[in-house]
Backbone bond lengths (Angstrom), bond angles and torsions (degrees), N, CA, C in turn:
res aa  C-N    CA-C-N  psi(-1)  N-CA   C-N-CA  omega(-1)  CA-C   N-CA-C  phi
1 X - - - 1.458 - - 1.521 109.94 -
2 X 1.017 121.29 118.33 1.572 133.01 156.34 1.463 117.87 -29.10
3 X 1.487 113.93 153.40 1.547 107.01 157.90 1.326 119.55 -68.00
4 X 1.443 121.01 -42.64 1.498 112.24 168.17 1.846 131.72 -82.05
5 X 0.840 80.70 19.80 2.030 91.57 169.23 1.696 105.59 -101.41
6 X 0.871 103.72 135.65 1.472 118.44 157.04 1.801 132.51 -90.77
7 X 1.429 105.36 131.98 1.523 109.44 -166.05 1.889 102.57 -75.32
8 X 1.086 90.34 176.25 2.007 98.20 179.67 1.371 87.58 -99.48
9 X 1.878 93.68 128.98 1.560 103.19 -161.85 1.334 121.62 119.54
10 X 1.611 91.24 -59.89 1.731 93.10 177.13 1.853 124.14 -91.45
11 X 1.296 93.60 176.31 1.439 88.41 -175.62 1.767 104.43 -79.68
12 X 1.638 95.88 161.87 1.709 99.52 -175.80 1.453 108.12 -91.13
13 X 1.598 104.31 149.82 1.709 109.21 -167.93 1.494 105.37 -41.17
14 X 1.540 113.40 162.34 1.103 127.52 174.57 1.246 114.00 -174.59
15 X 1.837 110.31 146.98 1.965 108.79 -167.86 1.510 84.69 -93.52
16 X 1.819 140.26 13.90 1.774 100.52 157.30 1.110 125.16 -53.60
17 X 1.308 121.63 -173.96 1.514 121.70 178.01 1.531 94.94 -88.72
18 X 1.168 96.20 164.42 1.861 113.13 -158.77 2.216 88.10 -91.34
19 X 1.735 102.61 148.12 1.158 102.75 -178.83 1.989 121.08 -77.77
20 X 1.297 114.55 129.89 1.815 104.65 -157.76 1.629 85.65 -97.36
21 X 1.469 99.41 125.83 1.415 123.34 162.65 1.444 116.26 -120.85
22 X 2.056 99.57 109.93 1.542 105.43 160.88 1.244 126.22 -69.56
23 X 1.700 116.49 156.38 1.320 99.52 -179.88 2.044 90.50 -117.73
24 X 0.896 147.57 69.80 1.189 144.00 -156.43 1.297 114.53 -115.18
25 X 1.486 120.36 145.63 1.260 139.09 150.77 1.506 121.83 -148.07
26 X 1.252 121.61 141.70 1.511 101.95 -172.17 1.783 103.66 -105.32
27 X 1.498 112.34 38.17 1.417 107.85 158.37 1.323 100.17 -117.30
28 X 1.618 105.51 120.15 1.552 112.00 174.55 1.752 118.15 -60.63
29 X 1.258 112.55 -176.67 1.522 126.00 -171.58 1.918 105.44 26.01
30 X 1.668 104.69 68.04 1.512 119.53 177.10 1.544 95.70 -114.22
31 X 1.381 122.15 -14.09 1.659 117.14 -166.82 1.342 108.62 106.09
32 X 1.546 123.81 5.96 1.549 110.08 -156.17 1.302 106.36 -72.66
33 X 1.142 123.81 -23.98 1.470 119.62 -171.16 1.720 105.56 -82.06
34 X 1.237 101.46 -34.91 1.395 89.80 -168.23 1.928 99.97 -77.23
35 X 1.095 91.91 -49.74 1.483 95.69 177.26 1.959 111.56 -33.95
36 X 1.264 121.14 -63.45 1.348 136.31 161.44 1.218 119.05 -14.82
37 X 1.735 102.68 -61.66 1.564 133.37 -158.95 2.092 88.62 -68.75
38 X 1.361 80.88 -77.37 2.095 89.19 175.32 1.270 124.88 -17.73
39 X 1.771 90.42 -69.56 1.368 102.52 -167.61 1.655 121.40 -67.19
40 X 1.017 104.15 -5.92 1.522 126.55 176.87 1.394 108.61 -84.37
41 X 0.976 136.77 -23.78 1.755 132.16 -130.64 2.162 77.12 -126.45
42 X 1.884 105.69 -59.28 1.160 97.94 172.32 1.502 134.36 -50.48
43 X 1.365 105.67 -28.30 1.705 108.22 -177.59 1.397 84.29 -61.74
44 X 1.225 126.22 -68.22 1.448 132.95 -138.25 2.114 107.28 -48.92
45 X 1.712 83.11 -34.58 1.445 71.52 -178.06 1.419 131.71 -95.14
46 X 1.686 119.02 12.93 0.965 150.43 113.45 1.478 124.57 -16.83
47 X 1.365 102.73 -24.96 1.422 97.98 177.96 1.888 103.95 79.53
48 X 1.151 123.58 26.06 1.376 110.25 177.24 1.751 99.91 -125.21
49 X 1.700 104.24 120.14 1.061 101.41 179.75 1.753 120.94 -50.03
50 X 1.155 113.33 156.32 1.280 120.34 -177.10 1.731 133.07 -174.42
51 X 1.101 80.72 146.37 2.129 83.53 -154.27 1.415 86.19 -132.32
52 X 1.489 111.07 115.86 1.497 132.60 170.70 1.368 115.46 -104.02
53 X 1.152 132.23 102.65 1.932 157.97 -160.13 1.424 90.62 -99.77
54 X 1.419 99.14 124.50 1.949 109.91 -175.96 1.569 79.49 -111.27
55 X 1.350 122.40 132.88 1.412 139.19 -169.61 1.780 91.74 -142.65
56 X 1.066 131.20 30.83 1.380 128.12 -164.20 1.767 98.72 -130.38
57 X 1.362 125.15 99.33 1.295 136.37 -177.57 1.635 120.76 -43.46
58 X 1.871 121.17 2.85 0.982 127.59 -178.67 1.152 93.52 -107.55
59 X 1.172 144.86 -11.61 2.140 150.56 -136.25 1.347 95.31 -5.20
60 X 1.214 109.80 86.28 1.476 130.84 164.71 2.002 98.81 -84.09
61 X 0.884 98.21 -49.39 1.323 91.19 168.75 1.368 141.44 -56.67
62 X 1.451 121.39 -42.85 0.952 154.21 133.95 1.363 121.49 -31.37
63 X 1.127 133.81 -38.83 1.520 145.27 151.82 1.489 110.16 -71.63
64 X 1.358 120.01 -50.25 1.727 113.74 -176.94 1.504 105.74 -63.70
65 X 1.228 126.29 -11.35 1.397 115.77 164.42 1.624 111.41 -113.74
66 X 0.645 115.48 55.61 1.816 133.93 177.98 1.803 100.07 31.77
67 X 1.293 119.94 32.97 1.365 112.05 174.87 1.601 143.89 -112.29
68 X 0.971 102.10 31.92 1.298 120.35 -171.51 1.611 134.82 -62.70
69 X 1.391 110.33 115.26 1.772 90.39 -139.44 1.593 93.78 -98.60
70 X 1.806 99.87 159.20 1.022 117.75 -174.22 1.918 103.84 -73.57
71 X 1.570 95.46 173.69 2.133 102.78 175.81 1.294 106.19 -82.35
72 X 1.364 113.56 27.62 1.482 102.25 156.20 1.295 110.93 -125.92
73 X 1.169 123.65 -23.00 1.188 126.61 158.47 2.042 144.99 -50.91
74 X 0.952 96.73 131.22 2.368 86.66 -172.30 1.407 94.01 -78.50
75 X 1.253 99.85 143.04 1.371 137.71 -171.05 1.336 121.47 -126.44
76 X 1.147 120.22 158.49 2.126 112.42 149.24 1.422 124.78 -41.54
77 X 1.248 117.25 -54.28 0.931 129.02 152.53 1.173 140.47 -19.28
78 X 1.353 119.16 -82.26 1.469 130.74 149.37 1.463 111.23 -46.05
79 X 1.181 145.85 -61.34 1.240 165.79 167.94 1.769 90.40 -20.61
80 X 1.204 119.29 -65.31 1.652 134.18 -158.21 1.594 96.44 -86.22
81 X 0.801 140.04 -42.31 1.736 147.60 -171.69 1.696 89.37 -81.62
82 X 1.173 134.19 -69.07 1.543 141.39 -164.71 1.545 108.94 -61.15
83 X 1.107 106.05 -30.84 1.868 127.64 -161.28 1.411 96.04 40.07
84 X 1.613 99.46 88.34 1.759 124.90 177.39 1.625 98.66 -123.07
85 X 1.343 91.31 149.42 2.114 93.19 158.28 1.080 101.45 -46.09
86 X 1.687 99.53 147.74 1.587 109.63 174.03 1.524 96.75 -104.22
87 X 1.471 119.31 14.27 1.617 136.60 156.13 2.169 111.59 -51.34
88 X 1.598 90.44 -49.03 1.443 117.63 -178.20 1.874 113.15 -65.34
89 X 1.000 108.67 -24.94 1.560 118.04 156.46 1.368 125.42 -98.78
90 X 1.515 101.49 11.59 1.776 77.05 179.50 1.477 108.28 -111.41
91 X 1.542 107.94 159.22 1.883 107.31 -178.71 1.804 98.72 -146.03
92 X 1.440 76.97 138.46 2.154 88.93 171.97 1.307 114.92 -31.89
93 X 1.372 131.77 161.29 1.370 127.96 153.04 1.431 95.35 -131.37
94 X 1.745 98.53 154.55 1.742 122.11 177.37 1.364 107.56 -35.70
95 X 1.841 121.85 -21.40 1.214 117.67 -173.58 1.573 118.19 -100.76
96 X 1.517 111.25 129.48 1.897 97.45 -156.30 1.126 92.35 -67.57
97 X 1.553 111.74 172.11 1.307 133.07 177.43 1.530 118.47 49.38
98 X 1.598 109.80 18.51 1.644 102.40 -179.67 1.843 100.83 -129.19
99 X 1.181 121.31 128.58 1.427 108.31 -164.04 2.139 82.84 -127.70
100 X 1.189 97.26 174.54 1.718 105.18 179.95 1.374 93.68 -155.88
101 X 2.215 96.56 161.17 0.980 113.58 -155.07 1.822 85.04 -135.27
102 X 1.721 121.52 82.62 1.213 104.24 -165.88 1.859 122.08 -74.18
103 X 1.033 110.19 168.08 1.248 120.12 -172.65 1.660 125.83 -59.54
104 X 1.554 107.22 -42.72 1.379 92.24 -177.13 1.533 118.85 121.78
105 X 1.156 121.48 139.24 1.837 109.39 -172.75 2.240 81.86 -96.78
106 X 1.401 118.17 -26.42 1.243 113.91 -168.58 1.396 115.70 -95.18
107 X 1.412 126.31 43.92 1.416 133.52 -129.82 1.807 71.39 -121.18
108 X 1.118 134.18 -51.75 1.550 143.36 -174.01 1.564 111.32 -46.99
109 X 2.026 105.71 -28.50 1.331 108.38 -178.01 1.643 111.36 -76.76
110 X 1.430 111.03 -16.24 1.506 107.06 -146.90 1.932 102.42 -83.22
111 X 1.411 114.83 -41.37 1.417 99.25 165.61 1.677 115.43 -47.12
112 X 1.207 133.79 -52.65 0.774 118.75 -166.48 1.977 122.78 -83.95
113 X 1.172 88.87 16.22 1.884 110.39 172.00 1.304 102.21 -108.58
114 X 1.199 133.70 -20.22 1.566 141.69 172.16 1.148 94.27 -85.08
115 X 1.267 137.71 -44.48 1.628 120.41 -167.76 1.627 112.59 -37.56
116 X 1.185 99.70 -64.19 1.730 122.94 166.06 1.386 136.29 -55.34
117 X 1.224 121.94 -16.15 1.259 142.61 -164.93 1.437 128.31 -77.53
118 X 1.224 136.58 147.10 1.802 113.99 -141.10 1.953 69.30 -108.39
119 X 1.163 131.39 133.66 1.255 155.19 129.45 1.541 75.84 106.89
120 X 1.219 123.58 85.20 2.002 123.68 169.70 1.207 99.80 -76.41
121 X 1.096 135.35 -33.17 1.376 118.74 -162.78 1.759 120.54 -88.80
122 X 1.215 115.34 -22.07 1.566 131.03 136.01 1.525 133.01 -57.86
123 X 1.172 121.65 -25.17 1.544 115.47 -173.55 1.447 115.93 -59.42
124 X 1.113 123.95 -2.74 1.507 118.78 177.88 1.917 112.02 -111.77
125 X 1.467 94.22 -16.34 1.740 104.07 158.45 1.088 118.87 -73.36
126 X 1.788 126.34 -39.20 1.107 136.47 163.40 1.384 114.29 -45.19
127 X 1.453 118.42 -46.63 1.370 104.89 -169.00 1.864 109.17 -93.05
128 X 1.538 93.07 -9.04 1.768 87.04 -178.92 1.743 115.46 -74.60
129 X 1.204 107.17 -7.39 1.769 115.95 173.90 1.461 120.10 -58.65
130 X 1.375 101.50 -21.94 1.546 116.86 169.14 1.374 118.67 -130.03
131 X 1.187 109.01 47.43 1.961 123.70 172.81 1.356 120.13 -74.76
132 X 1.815 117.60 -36.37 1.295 119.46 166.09 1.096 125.42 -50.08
133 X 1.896 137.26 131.29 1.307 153.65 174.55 1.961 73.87 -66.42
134 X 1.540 80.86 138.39 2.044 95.85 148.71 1.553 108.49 -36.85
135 X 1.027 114.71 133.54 1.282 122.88 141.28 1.492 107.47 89.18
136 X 1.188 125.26 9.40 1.393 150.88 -162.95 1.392 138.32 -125.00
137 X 1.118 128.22 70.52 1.782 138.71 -143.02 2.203 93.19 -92.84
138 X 1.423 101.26 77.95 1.606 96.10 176.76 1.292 121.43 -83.89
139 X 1.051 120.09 144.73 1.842 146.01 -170.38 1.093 78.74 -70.10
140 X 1.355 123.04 -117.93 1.484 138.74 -166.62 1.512 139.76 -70.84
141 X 0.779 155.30 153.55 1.482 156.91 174.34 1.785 93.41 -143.77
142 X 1.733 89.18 124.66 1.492 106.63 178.14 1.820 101.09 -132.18
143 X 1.418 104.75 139.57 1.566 130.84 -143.54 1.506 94.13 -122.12
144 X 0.993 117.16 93.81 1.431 118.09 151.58 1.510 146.11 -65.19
145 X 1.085 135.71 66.72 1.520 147.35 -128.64 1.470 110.79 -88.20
146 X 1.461 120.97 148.84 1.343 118.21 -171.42 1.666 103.28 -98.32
147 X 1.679 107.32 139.70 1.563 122.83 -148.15 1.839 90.34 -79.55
148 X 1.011 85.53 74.71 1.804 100.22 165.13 1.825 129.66 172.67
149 X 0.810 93.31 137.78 1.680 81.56 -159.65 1.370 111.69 -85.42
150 X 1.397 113.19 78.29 1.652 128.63 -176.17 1.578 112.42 -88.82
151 X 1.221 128.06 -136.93 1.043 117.07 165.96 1.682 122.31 -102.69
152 X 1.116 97.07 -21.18 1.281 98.86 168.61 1.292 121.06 -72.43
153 X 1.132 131.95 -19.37 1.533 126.74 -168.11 1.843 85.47 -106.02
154 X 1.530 126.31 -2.57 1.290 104.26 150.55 1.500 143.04 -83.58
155 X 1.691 87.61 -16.03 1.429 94.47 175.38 1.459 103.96 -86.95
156 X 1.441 129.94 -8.53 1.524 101.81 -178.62 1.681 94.29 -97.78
157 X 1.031 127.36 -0.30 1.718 106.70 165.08 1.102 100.35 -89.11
158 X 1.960 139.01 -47.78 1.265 111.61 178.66 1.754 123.78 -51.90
159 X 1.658 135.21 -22.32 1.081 138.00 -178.32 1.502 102.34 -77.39
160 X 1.106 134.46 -37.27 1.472 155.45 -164.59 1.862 96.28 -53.72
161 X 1.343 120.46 131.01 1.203 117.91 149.22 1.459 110.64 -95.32
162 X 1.631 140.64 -5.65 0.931 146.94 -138.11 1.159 105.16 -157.21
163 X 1.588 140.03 141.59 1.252 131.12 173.66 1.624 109.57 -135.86
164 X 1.005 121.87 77.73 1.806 117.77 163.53 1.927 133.05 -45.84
165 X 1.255 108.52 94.60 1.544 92.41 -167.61 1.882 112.68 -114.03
166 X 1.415 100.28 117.40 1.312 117.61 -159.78 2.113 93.97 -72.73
167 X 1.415 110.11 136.48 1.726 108.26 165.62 1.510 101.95 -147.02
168 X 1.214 70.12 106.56 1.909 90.68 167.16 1.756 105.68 -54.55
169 X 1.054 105.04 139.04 2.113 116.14 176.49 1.458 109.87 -68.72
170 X 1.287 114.97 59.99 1.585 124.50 163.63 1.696 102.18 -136.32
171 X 1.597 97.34 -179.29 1.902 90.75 -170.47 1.204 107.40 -93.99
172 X 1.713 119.75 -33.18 1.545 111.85 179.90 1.684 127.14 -26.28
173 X 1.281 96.53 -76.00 1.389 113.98 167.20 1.657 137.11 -47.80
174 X 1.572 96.58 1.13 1.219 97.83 -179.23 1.492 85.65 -119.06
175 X 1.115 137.40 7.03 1.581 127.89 -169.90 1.815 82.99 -110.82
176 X 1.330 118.62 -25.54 1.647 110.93 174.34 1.646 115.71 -70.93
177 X 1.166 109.56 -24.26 1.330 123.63 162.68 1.603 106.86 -30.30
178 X 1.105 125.14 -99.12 1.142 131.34 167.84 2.024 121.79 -4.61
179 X 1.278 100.94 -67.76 1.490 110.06 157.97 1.453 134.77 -27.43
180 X 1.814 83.91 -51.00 1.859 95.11 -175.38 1.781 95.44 -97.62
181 X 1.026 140.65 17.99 1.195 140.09 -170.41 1.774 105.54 -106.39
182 X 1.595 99.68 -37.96 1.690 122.86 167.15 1.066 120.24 -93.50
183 X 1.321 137.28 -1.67 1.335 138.04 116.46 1.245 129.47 -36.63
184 X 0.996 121.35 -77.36 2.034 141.99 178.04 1.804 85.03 -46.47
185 X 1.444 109.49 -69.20 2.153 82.65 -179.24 1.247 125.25 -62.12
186 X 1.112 138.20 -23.37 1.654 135.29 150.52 1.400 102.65 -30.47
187 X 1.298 105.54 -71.74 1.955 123.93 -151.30 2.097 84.97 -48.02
188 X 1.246 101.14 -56.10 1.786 99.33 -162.54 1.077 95.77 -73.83
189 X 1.434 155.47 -37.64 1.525 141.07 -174.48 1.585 100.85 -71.18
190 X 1.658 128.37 -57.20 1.026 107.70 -170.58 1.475 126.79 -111.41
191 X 1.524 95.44 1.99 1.944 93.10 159.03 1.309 124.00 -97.48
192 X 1.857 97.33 -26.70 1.500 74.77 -176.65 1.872 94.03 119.90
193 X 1.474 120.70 -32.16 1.036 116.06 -165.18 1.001 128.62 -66.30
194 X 1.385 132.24 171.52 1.558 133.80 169.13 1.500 124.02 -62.73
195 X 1.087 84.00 -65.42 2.199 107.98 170.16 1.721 102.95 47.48
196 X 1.336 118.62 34.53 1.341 138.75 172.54 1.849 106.67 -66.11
197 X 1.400 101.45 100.46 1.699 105.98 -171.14 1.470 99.16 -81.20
198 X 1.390 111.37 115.66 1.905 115.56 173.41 1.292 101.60 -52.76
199 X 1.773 108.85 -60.03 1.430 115.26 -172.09 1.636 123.88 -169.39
200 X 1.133 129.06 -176.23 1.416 125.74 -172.46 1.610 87.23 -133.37
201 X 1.693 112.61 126.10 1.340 120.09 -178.43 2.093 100.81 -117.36
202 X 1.016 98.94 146.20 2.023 107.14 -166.49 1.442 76.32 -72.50
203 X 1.346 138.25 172.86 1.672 139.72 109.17 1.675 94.99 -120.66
204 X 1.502 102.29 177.22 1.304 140.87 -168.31 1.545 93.49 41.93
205 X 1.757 115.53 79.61 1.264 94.59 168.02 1.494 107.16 -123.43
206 X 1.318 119.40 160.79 1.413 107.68 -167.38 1.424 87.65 -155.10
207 X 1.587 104.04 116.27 1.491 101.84 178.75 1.117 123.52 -99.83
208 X 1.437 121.88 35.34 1.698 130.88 144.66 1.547 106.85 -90.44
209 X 1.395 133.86 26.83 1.105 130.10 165.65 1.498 111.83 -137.81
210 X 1.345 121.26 107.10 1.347 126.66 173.38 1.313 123.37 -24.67
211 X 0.944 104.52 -60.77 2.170 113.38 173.36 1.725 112.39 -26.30
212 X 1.515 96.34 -51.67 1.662 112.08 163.53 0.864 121.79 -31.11
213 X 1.467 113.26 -59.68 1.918 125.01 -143.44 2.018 78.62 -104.10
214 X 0.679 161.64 -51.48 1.224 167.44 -175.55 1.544 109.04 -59.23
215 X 1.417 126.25 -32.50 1.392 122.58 -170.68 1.580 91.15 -84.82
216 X 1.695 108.62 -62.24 1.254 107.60 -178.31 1.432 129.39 -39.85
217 X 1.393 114.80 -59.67 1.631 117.47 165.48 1.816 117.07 -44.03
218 X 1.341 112.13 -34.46 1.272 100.88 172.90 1.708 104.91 -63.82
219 X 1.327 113.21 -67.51 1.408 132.78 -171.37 1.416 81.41 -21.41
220 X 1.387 111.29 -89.36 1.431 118.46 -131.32 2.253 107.24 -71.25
221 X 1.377 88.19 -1.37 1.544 86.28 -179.56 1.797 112.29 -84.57
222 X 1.429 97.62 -36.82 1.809 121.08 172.84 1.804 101.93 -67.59
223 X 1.161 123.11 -34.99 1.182 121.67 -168.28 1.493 117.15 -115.42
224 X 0.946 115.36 -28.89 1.655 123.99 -177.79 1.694 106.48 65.55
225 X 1.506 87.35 -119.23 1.690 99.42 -153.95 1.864 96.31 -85.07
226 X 1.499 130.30 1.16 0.719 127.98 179.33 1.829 124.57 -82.20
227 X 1.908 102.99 -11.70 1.233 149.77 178.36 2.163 97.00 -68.70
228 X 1.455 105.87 92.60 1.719 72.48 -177.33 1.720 116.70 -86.38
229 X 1.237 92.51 149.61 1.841 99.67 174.75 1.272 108.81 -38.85
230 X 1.426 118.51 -52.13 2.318 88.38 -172.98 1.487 107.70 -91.09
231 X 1.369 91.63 134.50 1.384 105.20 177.32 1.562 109.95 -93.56
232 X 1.434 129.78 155.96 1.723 125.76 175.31 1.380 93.25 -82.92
233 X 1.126 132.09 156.76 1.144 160.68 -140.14 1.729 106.86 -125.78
234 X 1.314 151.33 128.38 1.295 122.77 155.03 1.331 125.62 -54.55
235 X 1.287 129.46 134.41 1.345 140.78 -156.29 1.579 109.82 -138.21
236 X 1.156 133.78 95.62 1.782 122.03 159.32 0.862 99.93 -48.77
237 X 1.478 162.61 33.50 1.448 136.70 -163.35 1.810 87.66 -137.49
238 X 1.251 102.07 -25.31 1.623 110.14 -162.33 1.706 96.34 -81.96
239 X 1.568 114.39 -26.73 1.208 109.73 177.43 1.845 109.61 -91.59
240 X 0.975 108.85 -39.88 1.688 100.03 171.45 2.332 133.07 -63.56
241 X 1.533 69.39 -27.69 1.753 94.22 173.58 1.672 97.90 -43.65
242 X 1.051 121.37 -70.69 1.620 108.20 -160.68 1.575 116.94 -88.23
243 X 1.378 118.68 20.82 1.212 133.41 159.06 1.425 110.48 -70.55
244 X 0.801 101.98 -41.08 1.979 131.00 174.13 1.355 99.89 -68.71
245 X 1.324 131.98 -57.91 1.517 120.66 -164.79 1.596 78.87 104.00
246 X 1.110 154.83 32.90 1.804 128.67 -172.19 1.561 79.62 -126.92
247 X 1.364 89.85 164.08 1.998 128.38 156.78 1.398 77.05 -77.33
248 X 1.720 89.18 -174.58 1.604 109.18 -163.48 1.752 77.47 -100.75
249 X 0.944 114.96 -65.81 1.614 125.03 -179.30 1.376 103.27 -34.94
250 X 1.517 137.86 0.00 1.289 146.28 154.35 1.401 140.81 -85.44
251 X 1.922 81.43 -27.28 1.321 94.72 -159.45 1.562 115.91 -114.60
252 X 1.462 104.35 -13.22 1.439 112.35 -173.80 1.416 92.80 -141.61
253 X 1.807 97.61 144.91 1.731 115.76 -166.34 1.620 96.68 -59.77
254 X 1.548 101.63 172.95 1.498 105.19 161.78 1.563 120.98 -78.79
255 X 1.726 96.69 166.32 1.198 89.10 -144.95 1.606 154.27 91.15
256 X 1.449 79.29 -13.50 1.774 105.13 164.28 1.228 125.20 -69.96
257 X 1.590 128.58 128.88 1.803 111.60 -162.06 1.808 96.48 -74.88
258 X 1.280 109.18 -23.82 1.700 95.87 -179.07 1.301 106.35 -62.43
259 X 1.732 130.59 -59.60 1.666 113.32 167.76 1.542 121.55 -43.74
260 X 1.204 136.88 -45.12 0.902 120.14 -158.09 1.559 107.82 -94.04
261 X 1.917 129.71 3.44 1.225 112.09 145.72 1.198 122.80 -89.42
262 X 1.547 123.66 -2.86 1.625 110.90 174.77 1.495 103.89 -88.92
263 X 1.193 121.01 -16.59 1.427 119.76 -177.06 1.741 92.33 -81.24
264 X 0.951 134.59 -57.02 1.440 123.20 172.32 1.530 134.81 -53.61
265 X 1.480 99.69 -35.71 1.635 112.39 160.96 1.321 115.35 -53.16
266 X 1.787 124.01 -42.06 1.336 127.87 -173.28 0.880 105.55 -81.87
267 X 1.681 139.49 -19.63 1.590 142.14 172.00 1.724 116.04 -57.39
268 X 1.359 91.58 -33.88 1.433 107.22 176.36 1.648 134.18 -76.05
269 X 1.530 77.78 -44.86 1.216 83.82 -177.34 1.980 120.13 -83.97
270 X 1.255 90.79 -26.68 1.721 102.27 176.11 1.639 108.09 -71.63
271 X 1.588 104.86 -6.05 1.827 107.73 174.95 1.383 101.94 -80.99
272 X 1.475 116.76 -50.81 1.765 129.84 -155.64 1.703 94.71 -64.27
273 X 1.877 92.30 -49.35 2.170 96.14 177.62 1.315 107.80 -61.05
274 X 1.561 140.02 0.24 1.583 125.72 -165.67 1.696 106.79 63.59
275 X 0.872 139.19 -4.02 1.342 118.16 -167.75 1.452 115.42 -90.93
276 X 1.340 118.33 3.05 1.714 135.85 171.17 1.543 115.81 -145.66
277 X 1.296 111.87 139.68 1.548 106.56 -165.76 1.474 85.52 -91.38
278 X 1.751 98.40 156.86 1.324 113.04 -178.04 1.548 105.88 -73.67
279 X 1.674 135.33 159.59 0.699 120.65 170.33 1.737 125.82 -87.77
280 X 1.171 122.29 158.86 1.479 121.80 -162.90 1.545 105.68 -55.11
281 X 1.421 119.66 171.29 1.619 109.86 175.96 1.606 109.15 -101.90
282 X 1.206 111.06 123.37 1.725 117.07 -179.70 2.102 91.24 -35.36
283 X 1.618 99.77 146.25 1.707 104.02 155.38 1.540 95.39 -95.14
284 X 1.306 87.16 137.40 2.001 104.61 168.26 1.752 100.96 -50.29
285 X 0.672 134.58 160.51 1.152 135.11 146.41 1.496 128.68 -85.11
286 X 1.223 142.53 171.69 1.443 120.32 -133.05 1.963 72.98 -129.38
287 X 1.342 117.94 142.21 1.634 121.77 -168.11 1.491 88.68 -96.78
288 X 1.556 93.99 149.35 1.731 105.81 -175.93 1.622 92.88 -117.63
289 X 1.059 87.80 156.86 1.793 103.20 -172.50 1.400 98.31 -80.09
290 X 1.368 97.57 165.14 1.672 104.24 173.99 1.647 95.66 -137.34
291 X 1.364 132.74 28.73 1.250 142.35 161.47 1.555 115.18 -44.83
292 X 1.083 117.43 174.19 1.369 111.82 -176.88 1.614 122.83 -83.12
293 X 0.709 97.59 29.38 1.753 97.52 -159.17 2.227 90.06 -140.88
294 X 1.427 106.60 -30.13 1.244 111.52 168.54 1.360 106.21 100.44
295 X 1.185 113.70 -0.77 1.811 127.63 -159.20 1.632 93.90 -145.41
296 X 1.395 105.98 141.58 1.552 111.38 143.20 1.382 110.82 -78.83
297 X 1.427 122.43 128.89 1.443 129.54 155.35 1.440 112.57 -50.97
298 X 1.534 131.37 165.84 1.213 119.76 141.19 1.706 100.24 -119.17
299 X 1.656 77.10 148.24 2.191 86.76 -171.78 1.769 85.74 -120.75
300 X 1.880 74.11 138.48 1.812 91.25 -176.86 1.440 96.53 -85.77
301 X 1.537 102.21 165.76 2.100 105.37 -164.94 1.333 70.35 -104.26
């Protein structure tokens, strides 16, 4: 399949602008990166173009796919300091339909070049207007955000039509909840922004451990239907994967519960974005008696 063909499932090419999904939380070690990294790698094989922007001053992302660019190379970084297309940083990855926009060794300078900056809280919308590679009409762009709410992780929720927020099954992170919840109403009273949360996804959950079943029931009682049904699973595989430079979908056979919740997470989430129709709902099938006769009768009253 081409970059400009579309898979069955996905949406058909188009020159709109592609839909921007954050993946943010500003409590570190929640999964965000890996979550990001996944959920990116799964659209892709979906067939939905997609360009994942490591905006996170560690480029953890950027490293989990072995890409880390040299000081001669354009970056985010450069890209955001220069106010260049963030078109000018981006490069293919081994994975079709998934291209990246890595972070930068000077990625540490750019909050503090935003401090000063005449509209800071836009400069990374500014540069996402020109995110498309030539020749390349992408669905999505997914934003991997650095676990603190600096300025950079404001400009990718103000650019964001979409906000993904990863919570690991412990309580900290759900008491940060709150924080990033009074954030996002700032951003819409005084930027203007969207800060429209798709959803809140569990990771490291393991339901032979109470903490689990307890985070989730909170989650999903505070949040409801906005809470999505697959949860990530704890996985050793999710922590060895980027030792490798691999996706999980790289790194562990099929059949692996880590593939098969990011492949389900992206089912979900590419329904809530419109960019894949949900699938129809099975009919129950109607139960046949095993009475003696092999049939229910019907008796007239």
């Amino acid at each position: 399949m081409t970059n400009t063909e579309s898979a069955p499932g996905a949406s058909p090419a188009t020159t709109s602008a592609p839909i921007v999904l954050a993946v943010a939380n500003q409590k570190g070690g929640v999964g965000k990166t890996t979550t990001a990294v996944n959920l990116a790698a799964a659209c892709a094989a979906r067939g939905v173009r997609t360009l994942l922007v490591d905006l996170d001053i560690q480029g953890s992302a950027s490293a989990f796919l072995g890409m880390s660019p040299s000081d001669d190379d354009i970056d985010v970084a450069r890209c955001l300091l220069e106010e260049l297309p963030l078109s000018r940083a981006v490069k293919p990855t081994r994975i079709e339909n998934l291209w990246l926009a890595p972070a930068g060794e000077r990625m540490s300078l750019v909050d503090l070049h935003l401090a000063s900056a005449f509209g800071r809280e836009r400069a990374f919308e500014r540069a996402l207007a020109g995110a498309a590679p030539s020749g390349v009409a992408l669905d999505l762009v997914i934003v991997d955000t650095a676990p603190y709410l600096g300025l950079l992780t404001i400009n990718a929720l103000v650019a964001a039509q979409k906000i993904l927020v990863p919570v690991s099954c412990e309580y900290l992170p759900m008491l940060g909840l709150k924080l990033l919840g009074e954030t996002l109403d700032r951003l819409r009273e005084r930027a203007g922004a969207r800060c429209d949360v798709l959803g809140y996804v569990l990771t490291m959950h393991d339901k032979r451990e109470r903490i689990s079943l307890e985070v989730e029931q909170l989650l999903r009682n505070r949040f409801d239907a906005r809470v999505f049904a697959t949860v990530v699973r704890s996985d050793t595989q999710h922590k060895s994967a980027p030792s490798h430079r691999r996706t999980i979908f790289e790194h562990q056979s099929e059949g692996g519960r880590g593939r098969e919740d990011y492949t389900a997470l992206a089912n979900e989430a590419l329904v809530r974005l419109g960019l894949i129709e949900p699938k129809p709902a099975r009919k129950k099938a109607a139960k046949k008696s095993t009475g003696k006769h092999g049939k229910y009768k019907l008796e007239s009253k």
